[in-house]
N, C-alpha and C positions, 0 to 999 in steps of 0.2 A: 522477621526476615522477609524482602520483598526479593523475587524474583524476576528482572526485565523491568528497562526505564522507560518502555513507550506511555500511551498516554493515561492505562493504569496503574501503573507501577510508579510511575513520575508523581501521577496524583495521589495515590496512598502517601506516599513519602512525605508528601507537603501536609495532607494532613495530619499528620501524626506529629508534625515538629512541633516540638515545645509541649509534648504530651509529656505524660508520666510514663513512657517508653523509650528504650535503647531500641533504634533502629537501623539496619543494614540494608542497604539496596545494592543488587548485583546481578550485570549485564555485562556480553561479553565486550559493549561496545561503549565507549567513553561517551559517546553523542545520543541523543533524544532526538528519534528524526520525526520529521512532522510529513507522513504517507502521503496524506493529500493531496500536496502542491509537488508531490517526485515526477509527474510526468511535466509538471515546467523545467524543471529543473534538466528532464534526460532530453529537453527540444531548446534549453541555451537561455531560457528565458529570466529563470535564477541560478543563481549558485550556490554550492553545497553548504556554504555558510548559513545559509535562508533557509533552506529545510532541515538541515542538522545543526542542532546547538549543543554543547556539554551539557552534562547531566550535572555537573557539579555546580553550574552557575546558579538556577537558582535555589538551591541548596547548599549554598556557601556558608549562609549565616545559622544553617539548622545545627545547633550544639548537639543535638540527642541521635542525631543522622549518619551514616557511613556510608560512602561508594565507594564498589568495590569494581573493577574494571578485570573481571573474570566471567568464565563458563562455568554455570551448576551442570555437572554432569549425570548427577544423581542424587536421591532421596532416600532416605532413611526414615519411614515411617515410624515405623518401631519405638526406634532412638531417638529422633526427632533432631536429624543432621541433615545438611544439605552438605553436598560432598563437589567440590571445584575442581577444574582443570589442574591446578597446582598440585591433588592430592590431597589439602588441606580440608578437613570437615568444620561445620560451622553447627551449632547448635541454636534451637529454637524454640520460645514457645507457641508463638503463631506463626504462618507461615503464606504468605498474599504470593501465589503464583498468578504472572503477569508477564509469560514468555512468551506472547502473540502466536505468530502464524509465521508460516513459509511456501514458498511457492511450492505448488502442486502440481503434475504430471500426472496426475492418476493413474499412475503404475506404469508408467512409461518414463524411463529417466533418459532415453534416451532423444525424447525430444526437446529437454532440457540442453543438449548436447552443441545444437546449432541454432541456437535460437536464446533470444538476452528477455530475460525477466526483468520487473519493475516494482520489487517490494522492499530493499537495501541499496542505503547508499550507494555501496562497493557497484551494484546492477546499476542506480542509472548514472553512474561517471563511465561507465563501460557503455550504456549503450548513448549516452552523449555522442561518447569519442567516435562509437560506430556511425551514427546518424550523419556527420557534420565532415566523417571519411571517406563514407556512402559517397555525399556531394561531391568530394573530390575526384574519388575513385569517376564519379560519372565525368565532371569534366573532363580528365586524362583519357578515357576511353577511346581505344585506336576504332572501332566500329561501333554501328549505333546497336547490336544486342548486347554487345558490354552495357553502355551507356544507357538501355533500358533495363537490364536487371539489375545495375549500381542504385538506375532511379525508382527501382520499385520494392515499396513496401507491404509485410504482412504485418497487422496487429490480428493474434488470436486471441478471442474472449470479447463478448459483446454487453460487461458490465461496465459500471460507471471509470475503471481502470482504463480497462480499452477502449472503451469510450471518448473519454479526456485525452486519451494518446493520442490516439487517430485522429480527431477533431485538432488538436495541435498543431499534428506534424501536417495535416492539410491548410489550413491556414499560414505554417512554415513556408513550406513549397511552394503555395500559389498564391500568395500575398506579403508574406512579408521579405523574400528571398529574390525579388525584383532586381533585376539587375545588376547582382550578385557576381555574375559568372560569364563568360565570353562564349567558349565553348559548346554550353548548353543551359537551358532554359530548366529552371526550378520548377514549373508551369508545367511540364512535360512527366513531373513523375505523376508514379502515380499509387496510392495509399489504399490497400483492400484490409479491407475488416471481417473477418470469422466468425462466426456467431452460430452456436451449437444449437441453441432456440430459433422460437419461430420469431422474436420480435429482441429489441434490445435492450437494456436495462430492466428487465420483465421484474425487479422489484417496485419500478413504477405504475402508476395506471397505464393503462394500453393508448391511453391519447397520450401520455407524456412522452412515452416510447414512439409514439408516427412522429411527434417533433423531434426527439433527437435523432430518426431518421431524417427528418427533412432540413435538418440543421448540418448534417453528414455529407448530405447530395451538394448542398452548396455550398459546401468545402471540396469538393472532386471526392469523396470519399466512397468508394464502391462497399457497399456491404450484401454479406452473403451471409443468407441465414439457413439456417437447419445444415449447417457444413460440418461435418468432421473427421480434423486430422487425422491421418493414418500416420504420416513422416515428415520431417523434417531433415534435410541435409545442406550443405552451404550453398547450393546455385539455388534453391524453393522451397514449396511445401505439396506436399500433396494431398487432399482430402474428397472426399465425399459428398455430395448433393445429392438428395432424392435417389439415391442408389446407381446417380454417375462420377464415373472417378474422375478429378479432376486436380490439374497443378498451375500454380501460379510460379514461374519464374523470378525468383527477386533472393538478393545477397542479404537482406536485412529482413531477420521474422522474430516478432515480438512477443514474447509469451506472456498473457494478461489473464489466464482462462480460469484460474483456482489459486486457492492457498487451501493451507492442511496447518494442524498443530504442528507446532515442531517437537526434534522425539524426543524430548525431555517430559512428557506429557505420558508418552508410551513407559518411561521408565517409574513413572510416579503412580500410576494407573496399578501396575505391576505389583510396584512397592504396598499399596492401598488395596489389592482385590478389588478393582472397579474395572469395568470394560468399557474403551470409549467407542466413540462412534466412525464411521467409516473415515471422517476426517480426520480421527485422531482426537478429538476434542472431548476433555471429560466432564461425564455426567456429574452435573451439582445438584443441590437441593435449592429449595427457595433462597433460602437463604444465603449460597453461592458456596456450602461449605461440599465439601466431600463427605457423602453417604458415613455415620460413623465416625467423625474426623473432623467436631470442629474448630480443632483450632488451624485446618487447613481449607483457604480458601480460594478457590479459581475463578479466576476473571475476565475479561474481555475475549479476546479472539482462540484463548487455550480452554474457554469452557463451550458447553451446551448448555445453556440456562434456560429454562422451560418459561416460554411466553403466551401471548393470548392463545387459547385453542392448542394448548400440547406442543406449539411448533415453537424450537429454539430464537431468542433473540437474534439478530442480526449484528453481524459483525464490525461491529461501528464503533469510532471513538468514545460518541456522547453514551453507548450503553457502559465500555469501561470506564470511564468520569464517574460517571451515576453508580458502578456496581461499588468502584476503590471505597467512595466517599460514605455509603451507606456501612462495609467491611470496618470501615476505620470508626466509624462512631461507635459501633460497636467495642471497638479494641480501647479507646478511648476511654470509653465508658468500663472498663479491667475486664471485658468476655474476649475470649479467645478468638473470633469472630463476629459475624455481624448477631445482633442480636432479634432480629428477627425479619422474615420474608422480604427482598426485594419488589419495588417497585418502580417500572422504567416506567419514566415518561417521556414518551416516543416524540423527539424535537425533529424526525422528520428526514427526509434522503434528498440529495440535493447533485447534481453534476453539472460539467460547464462543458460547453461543447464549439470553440469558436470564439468570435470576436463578439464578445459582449453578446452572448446567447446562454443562456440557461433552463434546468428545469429545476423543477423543485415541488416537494411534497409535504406537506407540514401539517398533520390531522384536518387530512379530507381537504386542507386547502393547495388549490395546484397551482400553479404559477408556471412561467415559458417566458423567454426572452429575456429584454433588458432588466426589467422588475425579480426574476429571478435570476439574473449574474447577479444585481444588485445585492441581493438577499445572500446570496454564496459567497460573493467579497466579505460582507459584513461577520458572516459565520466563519468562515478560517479566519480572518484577522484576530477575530475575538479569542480565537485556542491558538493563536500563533504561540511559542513559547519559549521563552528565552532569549538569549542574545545582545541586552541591556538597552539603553537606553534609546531612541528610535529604530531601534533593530522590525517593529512595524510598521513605521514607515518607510521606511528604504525597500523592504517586503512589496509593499504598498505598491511603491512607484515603479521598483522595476518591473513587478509584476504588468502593470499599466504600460508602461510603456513595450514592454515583450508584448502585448496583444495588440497597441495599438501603434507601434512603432517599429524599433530594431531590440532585437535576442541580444540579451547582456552577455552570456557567457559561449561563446561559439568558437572560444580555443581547441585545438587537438592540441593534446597535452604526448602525445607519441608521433611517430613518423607512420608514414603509411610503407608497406611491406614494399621492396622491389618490383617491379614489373618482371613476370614471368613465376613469381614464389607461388 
């Protein structure tokens, strides 16, 4: 049984078809969304078709395969059942958990509350509609501090997430949103960025981090570092610098800052007598199996997998690729699990910031600018997934032309509320 279709759970499956195994894969959501390219998608650039494909498609011709379009809501170590929203239990003898991450608050749900996250579908059709309502609401504005807290944006979180949003939504604004509007001027918003560190993407080298600083500034993009939030409510935010309180005015705040396991991870942990860690994320062994337990194996964004120097892998598709495929030759090969210690080979972090600007880090080699968007188009293309036949071209072009032209998808799919609501 595989648990979760993202992109290790998707990839176990494929391995295993045509094995001497009965396999189940079960996710509550019918689609395999592709994270990476979500904040094109929440700034109009693609459409939900582009980032979210069925799970079933390419897995239509696997004969030994089953999707299942349910919520595991619990484990059954013991027994060796995974227990579904239905009530229905399923039985196993290996078990590939690959139920990712969810946005995080850090023990604050309330600033979850007024503020749109960017890690599910369901999040960026919402914060689309909000983005693209934003504009409107600024047009309609009977004075200009409507019209300046319509136009004003927060993205919180200063990794490669908020990163790519903010860098978006400023190249949106003040280039591509040109004479759009009558009333008021795209040119006039204005996009600030949160950043709890002292630099941005601080998984980078510190020079790659001053360019996507200086890739930001030439987008209008205002960034504030060492900030953080106290509150969120629908006119701002309020936070912290150097131990001054400060707030930013604006109807639109983005929450980019963390993900955490989701609690299916806390039920399993439970079930197993294993303690995870402050994320939520449980302890594996080399070999990705759970302490005692192997024929249960954790993977991508739902483990702690011990890397160079004692410090956990990084929560990256290429590590779940690399962990499913190494678990599955193992299973393959009739062991309940991988057969023996993981090895990543670290293909490297990469973000895009802007119109044909990138960085990128690929063992000690750094790269900035065109040569690295280059190198980032080339890498999503390559794990695009699914969707059939040009499904990566079309990818391809509108993504292109969203950066170097007009936003394919800039419908509001709702009405905007009354005046006076």
């Amino acid at each position: 049984m595989i648990i979760g279709g993202g992109f290790g759970g998707l990839t176990a499956a494929r391995e295993l078809v045509d094995g001497d195994v009965d396999v189940t894969l079960v996710d509550r959501h019918s689609h395999h969304l592709f994270q990476p390219l979500l904040y094109q998608a929440a700034c109009g650039g693609l459409g939900a078709g582009e980032v979210a494909t069925p799970i079933r498609e390419p897995l239509r011709d696997a004969r030994n395969v089953d999707v299942l379009m349910a919520a595991a809501t619990d484990i059954d170590v013991a027994a060796r059942r995974v227990r579904l929203d239905s009530g229905e239990t399923l039985a196993y003898d290996s078990l590939i958990v690959a139920c990712g991450a969810e946005t995080s608050y850090f023990g604050n749900a309330a600033l979850g509350e007024h503020s749109y996250a960017l890690k599910t579908l369901a999040d960026t059709l919402a914060l689309r509609e909000r983005v693209f309502s934003a504009f409107e609401e600024a047009e309609r504005a009977g004075n200009a501090a409507d019209r300046d807290r319509w136009g004003t944006f927060v993205v919180v979180g200063g990794g490669p997430t908020g990163v790519e949003f903010a860098g978006e939504l400023g190249l949106l604004t003040h280039r591509i949103l040109k004479r759009s509007f009558r009333n008021w001027d795209p040119a006039s918003a204005k996009v600030h960025l949160l950043d709890a560190g002292p630099r941005l993407t601080a998984a980078f080298d510190p020079r790659l981090s001053t360019k996507v600083g200086h890739y930001l500034d030439e987008l209008d993009v205002s960034v504030h570092h060492g900030a953080r939030v106290n509150a969120i409510d629908e006119h701002g935010v309020d936070f912290t610098v150097d131990g001054r309180d400060e707030r930013i005015e604006a109807r639109t705040v983005v929450w980019a800052a963390g993900v955490q396991a989701v609690g299916l991870c806390a039920k399993l942990a439970a079930s197993a007598g294993v303690q995870p860690d402050r994320a939520g994320h449980l302890p594996v062994g080399q070999d990705c199996s759970l302490a005692g337990h192997p024929e249960i194996s954790v993977i991508g964004d739902a483990a702690a997998t011990p890397g160079p120097g004692d410090r956990p892998l990084p929560g990256l598709a290429t590590v779940a690729i690399q962990q499913a495929r190494h678990v599955c030759e193992g299973i393959r090969a009739g062991a309940p699990g991988a057969n023996g210690p993981f090895k990543y080979f670290d293909k490297g972090a990469l973000a895009v910031v802007g119109r044909g600007r990138a960085v990128c880090e690929v063992r000690g080699l750094r790269l900035s600018g065109r040569p690295a968007f280059f190198m980032y188009l080339t890498v999503h293309m390559y794990y695009l997934t699914g969707g059939g036949p040009g499904h990566r071209l079309k990818v391809l072009i509108d993504w292109l032309n969203a950066r170097f032209g007009q936003p394919q998808n800039q419908v509001i799919e709702g009405e905007l509320p009354p005046r006076g609501s």
